[in-house]
Each structure stands twice: as structure tokens, then as C-alpha cells.
C-alpha positions in Angstrom: 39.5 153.6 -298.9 41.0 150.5 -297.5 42.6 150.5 -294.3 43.3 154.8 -294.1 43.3 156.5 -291.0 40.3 158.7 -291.3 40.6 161.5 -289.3 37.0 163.3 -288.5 37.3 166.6 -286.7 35.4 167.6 -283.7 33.2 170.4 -286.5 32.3 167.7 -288.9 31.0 165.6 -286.0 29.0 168.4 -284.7 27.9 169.9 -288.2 27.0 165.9 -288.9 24.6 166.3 -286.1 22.4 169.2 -287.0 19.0 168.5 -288.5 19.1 168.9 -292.2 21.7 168.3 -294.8 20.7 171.5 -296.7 20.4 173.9 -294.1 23.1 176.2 -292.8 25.4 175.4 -289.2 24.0 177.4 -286.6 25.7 180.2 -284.8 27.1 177.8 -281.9 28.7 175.3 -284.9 29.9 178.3 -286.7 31.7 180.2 -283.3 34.3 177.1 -284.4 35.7 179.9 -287.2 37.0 182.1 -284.7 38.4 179.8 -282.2 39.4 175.8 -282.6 39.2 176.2 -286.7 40.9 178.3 -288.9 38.5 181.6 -290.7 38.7 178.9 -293.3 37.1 175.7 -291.5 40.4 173.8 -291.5 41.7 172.9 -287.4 44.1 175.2 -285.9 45.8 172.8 -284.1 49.0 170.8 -285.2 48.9 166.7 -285.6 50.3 164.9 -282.7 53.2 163.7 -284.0 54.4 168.2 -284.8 54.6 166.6 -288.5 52.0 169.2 -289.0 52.4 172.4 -287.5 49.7 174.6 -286.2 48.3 177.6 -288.4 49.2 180.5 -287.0 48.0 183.2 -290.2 49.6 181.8 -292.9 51.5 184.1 -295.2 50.6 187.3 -294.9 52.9 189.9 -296.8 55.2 189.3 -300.2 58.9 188.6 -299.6 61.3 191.9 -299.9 61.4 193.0 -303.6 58.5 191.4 -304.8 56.4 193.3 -307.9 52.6 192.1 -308.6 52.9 190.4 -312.0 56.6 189.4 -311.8 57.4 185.5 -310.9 57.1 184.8 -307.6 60.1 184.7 -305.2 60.3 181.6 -302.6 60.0 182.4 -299.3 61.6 179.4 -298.3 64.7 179.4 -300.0 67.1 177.8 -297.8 64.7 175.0 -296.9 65.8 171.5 -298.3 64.1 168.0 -298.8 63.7 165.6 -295.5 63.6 162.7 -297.7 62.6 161.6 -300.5 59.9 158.7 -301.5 60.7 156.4 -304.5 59.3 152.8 -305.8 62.1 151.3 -303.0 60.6 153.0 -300.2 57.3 153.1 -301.2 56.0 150.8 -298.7 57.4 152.8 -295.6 55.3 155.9 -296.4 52.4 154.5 -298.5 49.6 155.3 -295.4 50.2 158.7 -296.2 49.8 158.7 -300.0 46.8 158.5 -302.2 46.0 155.5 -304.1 46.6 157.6 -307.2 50.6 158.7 -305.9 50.9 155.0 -305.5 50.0 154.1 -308.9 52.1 156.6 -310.5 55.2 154.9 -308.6 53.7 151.5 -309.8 53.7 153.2 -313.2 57.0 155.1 -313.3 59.1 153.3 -311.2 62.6 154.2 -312.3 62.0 157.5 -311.9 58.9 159.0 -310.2 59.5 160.6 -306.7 58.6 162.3 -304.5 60.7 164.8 -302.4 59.4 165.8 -299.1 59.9 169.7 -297.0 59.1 170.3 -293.8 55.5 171.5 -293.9 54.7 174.9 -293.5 50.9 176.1 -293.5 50.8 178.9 -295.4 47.8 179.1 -296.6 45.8 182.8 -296.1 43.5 184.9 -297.4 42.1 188.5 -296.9 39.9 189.1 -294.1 37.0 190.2 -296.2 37.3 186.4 -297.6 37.6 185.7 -293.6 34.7 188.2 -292.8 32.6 186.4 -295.6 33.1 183.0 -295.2 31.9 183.5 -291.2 28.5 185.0 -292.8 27.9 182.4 -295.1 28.3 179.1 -292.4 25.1 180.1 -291.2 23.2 181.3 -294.5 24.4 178.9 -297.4 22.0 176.5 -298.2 22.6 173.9 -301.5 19.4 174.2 -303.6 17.6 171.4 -304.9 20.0 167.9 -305.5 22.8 170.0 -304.7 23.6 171.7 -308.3 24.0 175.0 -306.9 24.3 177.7 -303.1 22.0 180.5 -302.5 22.4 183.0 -299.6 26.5 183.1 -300.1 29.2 185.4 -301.4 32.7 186.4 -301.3 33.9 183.5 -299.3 33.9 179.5 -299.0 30.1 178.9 -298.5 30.5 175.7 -296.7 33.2 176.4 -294.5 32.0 173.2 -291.8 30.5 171.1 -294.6 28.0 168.7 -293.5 28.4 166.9 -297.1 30.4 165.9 -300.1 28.5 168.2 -302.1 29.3 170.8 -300.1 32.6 170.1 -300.0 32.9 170.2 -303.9 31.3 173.7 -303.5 33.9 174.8 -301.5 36.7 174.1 -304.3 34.4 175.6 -307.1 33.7 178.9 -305.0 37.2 179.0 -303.4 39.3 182.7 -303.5 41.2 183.3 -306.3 41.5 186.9 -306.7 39.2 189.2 -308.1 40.8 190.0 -311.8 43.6 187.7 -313.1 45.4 188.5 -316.1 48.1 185.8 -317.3 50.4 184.4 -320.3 51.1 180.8 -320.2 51.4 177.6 -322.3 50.2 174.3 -322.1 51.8 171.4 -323.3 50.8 167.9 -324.1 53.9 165.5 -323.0 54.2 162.3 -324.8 56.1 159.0 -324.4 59.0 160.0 -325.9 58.9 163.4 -323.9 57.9 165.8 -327.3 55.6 168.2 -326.7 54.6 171.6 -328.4 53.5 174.6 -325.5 49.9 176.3 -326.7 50.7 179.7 -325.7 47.6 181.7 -324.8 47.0 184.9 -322.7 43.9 185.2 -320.6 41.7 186.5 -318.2 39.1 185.7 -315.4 36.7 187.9 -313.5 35.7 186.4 -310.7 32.3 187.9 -310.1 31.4 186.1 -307.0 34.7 187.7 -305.2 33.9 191.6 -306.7 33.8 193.9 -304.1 30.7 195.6 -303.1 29.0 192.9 -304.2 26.3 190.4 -302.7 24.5 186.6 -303.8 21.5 188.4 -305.2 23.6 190.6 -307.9 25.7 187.3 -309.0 22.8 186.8 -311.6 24.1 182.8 -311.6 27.6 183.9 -312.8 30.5 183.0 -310.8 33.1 184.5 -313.2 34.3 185.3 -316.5 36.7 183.6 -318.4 38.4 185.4 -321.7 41.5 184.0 -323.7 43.5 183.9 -326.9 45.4 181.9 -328.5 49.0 183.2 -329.3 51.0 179.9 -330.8 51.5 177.7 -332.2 50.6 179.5 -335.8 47.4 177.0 -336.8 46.0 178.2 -333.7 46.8 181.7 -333.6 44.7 184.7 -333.1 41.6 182.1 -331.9 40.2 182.8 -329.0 37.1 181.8 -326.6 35.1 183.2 -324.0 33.1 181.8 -321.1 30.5 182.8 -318.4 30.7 180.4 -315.9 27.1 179.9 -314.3 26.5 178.7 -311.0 23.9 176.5 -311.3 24.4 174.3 -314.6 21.5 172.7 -314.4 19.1 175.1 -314.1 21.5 176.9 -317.1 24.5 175.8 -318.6 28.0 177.3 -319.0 27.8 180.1 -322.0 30.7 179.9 -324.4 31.8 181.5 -327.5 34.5 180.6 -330.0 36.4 183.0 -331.8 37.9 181.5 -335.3 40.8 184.3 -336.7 40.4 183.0 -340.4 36.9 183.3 -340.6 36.8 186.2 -338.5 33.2 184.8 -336.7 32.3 184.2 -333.3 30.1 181.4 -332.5 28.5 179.9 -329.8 31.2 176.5 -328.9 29.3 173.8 -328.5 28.7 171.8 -324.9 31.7 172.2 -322.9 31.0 170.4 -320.2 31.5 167.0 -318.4 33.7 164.5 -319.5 33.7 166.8 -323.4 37.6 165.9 -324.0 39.9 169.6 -324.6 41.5 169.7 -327.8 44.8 171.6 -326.6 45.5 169.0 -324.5 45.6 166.5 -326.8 42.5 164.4 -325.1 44.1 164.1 -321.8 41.7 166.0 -319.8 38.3 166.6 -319.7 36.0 169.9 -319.3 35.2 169.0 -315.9 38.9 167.9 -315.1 40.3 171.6 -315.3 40.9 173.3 -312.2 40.7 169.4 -310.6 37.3 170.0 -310.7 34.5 172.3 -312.3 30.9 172.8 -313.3 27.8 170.6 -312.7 28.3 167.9 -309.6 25.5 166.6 -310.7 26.5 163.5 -312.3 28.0 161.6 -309.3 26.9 161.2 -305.8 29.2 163.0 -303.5 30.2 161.4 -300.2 32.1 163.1 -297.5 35.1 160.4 -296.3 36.4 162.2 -293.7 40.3 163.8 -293.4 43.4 162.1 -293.6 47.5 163.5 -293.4 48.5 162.9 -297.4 51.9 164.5 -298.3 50.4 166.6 -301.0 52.3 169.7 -303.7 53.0 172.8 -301.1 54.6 175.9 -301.8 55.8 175.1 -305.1 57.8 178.0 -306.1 61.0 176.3 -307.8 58.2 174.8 -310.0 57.5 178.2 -311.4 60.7 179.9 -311.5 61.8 181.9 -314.6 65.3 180.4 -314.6 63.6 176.7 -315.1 63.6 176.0 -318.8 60.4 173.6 -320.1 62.9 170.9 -321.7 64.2 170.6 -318.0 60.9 170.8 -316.5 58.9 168.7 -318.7 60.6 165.2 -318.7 58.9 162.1 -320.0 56.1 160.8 -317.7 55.6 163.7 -315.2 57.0 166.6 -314.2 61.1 166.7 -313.4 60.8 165.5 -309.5 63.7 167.9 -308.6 61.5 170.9 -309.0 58.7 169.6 -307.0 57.9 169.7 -303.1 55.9 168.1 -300.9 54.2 168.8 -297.5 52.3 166.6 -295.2 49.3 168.0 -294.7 45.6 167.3 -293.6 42.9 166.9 -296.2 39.4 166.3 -296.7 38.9 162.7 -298.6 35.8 163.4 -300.9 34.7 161.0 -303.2 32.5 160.9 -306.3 30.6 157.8 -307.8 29.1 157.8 -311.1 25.0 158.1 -310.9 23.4 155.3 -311.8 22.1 155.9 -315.5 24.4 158.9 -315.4 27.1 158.7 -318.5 30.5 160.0 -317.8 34.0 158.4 -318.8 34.8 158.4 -315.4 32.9 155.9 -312.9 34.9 157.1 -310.2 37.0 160.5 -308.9 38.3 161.2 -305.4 39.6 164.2 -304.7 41.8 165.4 -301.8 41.0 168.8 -300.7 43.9 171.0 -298.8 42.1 171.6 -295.3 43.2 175.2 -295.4 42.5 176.3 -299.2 40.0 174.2 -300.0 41.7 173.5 -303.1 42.1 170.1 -304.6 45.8 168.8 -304.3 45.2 165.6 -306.0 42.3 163.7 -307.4 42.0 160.3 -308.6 39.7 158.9 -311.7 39.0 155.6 -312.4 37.6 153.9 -315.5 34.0 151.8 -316.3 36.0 148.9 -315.1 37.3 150.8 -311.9 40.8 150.7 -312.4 42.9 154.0 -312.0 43.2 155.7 -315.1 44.1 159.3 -314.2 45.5 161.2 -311.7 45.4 165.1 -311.5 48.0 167.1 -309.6 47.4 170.9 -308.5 51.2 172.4 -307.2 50.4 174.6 -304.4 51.4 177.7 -303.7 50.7 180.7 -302.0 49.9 183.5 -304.5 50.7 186.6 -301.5 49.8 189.4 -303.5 46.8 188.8 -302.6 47.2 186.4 -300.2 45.6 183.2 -301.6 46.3 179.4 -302.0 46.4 178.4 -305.7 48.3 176.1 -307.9 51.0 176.6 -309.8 51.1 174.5 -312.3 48.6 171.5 -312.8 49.6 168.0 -314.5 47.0 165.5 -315.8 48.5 162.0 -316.3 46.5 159.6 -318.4 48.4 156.5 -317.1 47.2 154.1 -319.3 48.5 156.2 -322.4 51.6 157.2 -320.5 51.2 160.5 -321.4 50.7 163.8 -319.4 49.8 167.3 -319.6 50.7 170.5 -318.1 48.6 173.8 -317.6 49.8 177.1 -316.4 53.5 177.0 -317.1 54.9 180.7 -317.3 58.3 179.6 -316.6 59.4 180.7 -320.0 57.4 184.4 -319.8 58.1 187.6 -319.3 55.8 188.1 -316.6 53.8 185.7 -314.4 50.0 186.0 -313.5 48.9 189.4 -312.4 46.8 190.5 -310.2 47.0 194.2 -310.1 45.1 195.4 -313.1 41.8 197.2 -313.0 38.7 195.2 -312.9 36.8 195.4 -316.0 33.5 196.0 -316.7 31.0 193.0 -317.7 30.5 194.4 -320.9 33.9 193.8 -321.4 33.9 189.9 -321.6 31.2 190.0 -324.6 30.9 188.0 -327.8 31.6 191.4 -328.9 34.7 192.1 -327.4 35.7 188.5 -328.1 35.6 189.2 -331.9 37.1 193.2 -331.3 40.4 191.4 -329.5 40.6 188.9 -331.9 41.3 190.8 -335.2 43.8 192.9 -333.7 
């Protein structure tokens, strides 16, 4: 990582010391939660320049006038940018940027910036995720080579991790609700800035999060996944469904495909790894969605430490129904002027390619937000180990609920010099929703998938 700052905390130093790298923290190690570190893992405390402030709770209620399912209002309104980075200041705040941010600069010069807010840590969660996550520091263990967590639910497993792996299952198994029900588009972005939005409305059932529930009744599914395809009219009334496992070694990811003008539902084929997604024209793989997802099997995980990155934070302007895509979605990444940055801490956790492993990637590095676990940025580098894409996952607190989720994500392939964007909803009625009843499991079936599909 060159000549970064790492920043090791006083918990990875003690979790670093305990006798196995599969075993649990003990109940001294995990007494950190509920004083020096956050119910999360992250450190209370502020940096000691105040550029980081301390976290005091987050956000814990919507703002005045707020309606689950509507587009969420900022709770920062009146705040404005500090400053702003661009390719002629670049080298004033590059020790605080990831290699990837730099090469987008490097790539996009003329226009490529980055505006920076005061940082606010507003990252929360419900106490039962608090609750939960204290259990499981001292009963997660990883099972064998790391594919997989027993003994954990309802909260971050690895809250003090003692590993990259670990650190990896933190992201995967992070809180995103319970039931999410949303209409958005996704749109390829090319050169000359055309795209076409794949509208689709979904659903996800995040089985490890469902209350009353325990590790033993998960039955290896994390959650369900359910969505259709609404436009453009070739890909119409198509739809797919998905039960996410947690161990993928020990048995893949299940997914159906739903085709509307053969009216059949089939299994899809493997969707996993570096398989490239058709609705996003080849510019992501199945493992980049989410920053991250599925099997860690394939690379060896190693645990870098922390470091202050200004990373996306509290992206609400980004979402807003009164942006419009053709002022959002400008040629080579998103329109800067909608964007905010934060400096914040985050873990540095980086991923090398298994020898005899295959994978398009050789290399990823992904920057976890120390208070979300969820991965801000993450870096991908070709065979040859040049930087060849960059993922970026806008944050923002979701405070229905409360939780710490993105926005929208961006995938730029910077040697095509194209990008693509996931989870826009600008342009929609509603945003995601949070508030509808939980279905049953029968409900996301190959069954169901093929009854939705023909209405």
C-alpha cells in the first residue's frame, strides 16, 4: 500500500493476540463493544486532528415528515462542501485517497472531482443488531478455509476481526433490513454518455436478520432475492430468483430464470465469481455486486489495517426525486455536483488471487466504513496488475430502519471508459421500502417466480 498511514486500533492489536485465528474474542476482548468501540467494532473516539468526529449514536430517528417508502429527505440540508479535490490539487490530499480515486483523476482529469462535507458519523442500527453483534464476538467461528460462520445471527459476526476473512464476512452479513421492496433502473453509461435504464422491481428477504430467529434455523440461506424486469420491452416481464447460501462451497447460490415468452422457469446457470451480468453491459461481475458477494474463496484475504480515506457519506442529493438521470448520469462517472464526501476511518482489506485459482481479477482491495461495515470503495486490478476497476458504494443512512447502506453504486471499467450505475430511483415514484410485511419462504419459489411473471 505504499507509504499509507496504517492505523491499527488498540482491538485489532488485542484480537491479533488471542490463540487461534478461527476461534471467537473472549469476553475481556469483546467488553471493547460497550465501552472504547462502537456496538459495531468501529472506535468511539474522534482522530486527533477533530477531522473525524466521535460517534455519539448515529442517526437515530427520520427527519420531520418523513414516510417509509417515499425518497429520503437530507438531514443535512444546509451543510455545504469544504473543498473540493480535482486533478490540480490532487497531490495535496492524495494520502487520504485510495489508489483507485487517484486513478479515476488520472483517467478523468477535466472533470472528475471530488467535493468534500464535514463528516458526520451517522452510521446506526437497531439495538437488537447491537444486542446481536455483542453475542456473536464471542461465538462466531469461520468454518473450514474460511467459506462460511457458524454460531452467529442477526448481527456483524466479526465485529473485532482477527482476519481479512472475517472482515469480508462482516460486509456480506452486514444489516440491511429485514424485507426490502424497491423499483429502480440500472444503466450502462458509455463514452459518449448514452445509456438505456433496465427498470426492474425487486425484493430481498434477509433471512439471517428475521426476527425470532437463530444460526441453526438459517438452513445456509442468508436471504432471498426476487426481481422482475419491467423495461426496456425485449426484457420485459423476465424475471429471476435467488437463494443466497452461506457457505458456497459446501453449496452454491440457487438461481432460477424466468423467460416471459416462453413462459418457463429454469434453473440460470452458475452465477457466481467473475460470471460477467448482462444488464450491465459486461461491466461488473457476479461477485462485484454489492462491492462484494458470495464465495471468498478464491483469493487470500489479508487484513491491512485502517486508514482516514475521504469516502461517499450521506449521499442524499444523490438520490433525490428532483435529480433527473440525463443530469445525473454524465459521461465517465456520476455528475460530481450531486456527490459528497466524508473523511472517515476504514478498514484496508485486501484480496489476492489464489494461486491456481482463475478469476479476471488478480487483485481487489476494498475499503470497509469502520462503522457499517460496508464497502465504500474497492479497487480491481487486472492479470497484469494494473487498475482496471473501481467500485463505488454512496452512503447513506437509510433511518427507517436505521441502517448504513448505499445509495446508488457505480462500477467504472477504466480501461473501457465506461461505467454503470445500480439502484437509481431518482426517476420513481417511490424509493425502497421497508415497511411491508415479511413474506413467507414459500413465497420466493420457482413457483411464485413463474405465477408473478405471467401477470
Amino acid at each position: 500500500m505504499g507509504n499509507m498511514r496504517i492505523l491499527v486500533s488498540t482491538a485489532l492489536a488485542l484480537a491479533l493476540s488471542s490463540a487461534s485465528a478461527l476461534a471467537a474474542v473472549s469476553p475481556e476482548v469483546a467488553a471493547g463493544l460497550q465501552s472504547s468501540l462502537t456496538p459495531l467494532g468501529a472506535e468511539k473516539a474522534g482522530n486527533a486532528a477533530g477531522t473525524i468526529p466521535a460517534w455519539t449514536g448515529g442517526i437515530t430517528q427520520a427527519p420531520a415528515g418523513y414516510k417509509p417508502g417515499q425518497h429520503h429527505i437530507d438531514p443535512f440540508p444546509t451543510d455545504k462542501p469544504l473543498f473540493t479535490i480535482t486533478k490540480a490539487n490532487l497531490e495535496q490530499y492524495k494520502n487520504n485517497l485510495t489508489p483507485g480515486q487517484i486513478a479515476l483523476f488520472n483517467t478523468y482529469p477535466d472533470t472528475y472531482q471530488i467535493p468534500v462535507y464535514t463528516s458526520r458519523r451517522s452510521g446506526s442500527a437497531p439495538q437488537s443488531v447491537y444486542d446481536n453483534t455483542f453475542k456473536n464476538a464471542t461465538t462466531a467461528k469461520l468454518v473450514a478455509d474460511g467459506n462460511g460462520f457458524v454460531d452467529a445471527f442477526g448481527g456483524i459476526p466479526f465485529p473485532i476481526p482477527q482476519n481479512g476473512v472475517e472482515a469480508v464476512w462482516n460486509h456480506i452479513a452486514r444489516y440491511r433490513g429485514v424485507h426490502a421492496v424497491r423499483r429502480s433502473a440500472e444503466a450502462a453509461v458509455q463514452r459518449n454518455g448514452d445509456y438505456t435504464p433496465v427498470v426492474s422491481e425487486q425484493e430481498a428477504f434477509f433471512k439471517y436478520y428475521q426476527p425470532g430467529g437463530n444460526f441453526a434455523g438459517l438452513d445456509n440461506i442468508l436471504f432471498y432475492y426476487l426481481a422482475f424486469n419491467k423495461s426496456p420491452a425485449r426484457l420485459a416481464g423476465s424475471g429471476s430468483l435467488i437463494h443466497e447460501t452461506l457457505d458456497q462451497v459446501k453449496e452454491p447460490r440457487q438461481a432460477w430464470a424466468y423467460s416471459a415468452g416462453q413462459r418457463r422457469v429454469r434453473r440460470a446457470p452458475t452465477l457466481a465469481y467473475d460470471t460477467p451480468i448482462a444488464s450491465s453491459d459486461g461491466l461488473r461481475t457476479a461477485d462485484d455486486t454489492d462491492m462484494y458477494n458470495g464465495a471468498p474463496d478464491r483469493f487470500d484475504w489479508k487484513l491491512v489495517g485502517k486508514k482516514e480515506i475521504y469516502i461517499p457519506y450521506n449521499n442524499y442529493r444523490l438520490s433525490a426525486a428532483d435529480v433527473k438521470y440525463k443530469d445525473l448520469l454524465t459521461p465517465n462517472h456520476l455528475n460530481p455536483k450531486y456527490t459528497r464526501y466524508e473523511l472517515h476511518r476504514v478498514w484496508v482489506v485486501e484480496g489476492t488471487l489464489k494461486p491456481g485459482a482463475r478469476h479476471i481479477y488478480s487483485k481487489r482491495v476494498m475499503y470497509l466504513d469502520e462503522d457499517s461495515w460496508g464497502a465504500a470503495e474497492v479497487d480491481q486490478y487486472d492479470g497484469r496488475g494494473e487498475m482496471w476497476r473501481v467500485s463505488v458504494a454512496y452512503l447513506k443512512n437509510h433511518y427507517e430502519l436505521p441502517t448504513t447502506w448505499t445509495s446508488i453504486d457505480a462500477f467504472h471499467d477504466l480501461q473501457a471508459r465506461r461505467y454503470v450505475a445500480l439502484n437509481l430511483d431518482n426517476e420513481e415514484a417511490n424509493s425502497i421500502d421497508f415497511s411491508q410485511p415479511v413474506p413467507d419462504g414459500e413465497y420466493f419459489s420457482p413457483a411464485e417466480l413463474r405465477r408473478r411473471g405471467t401477470r
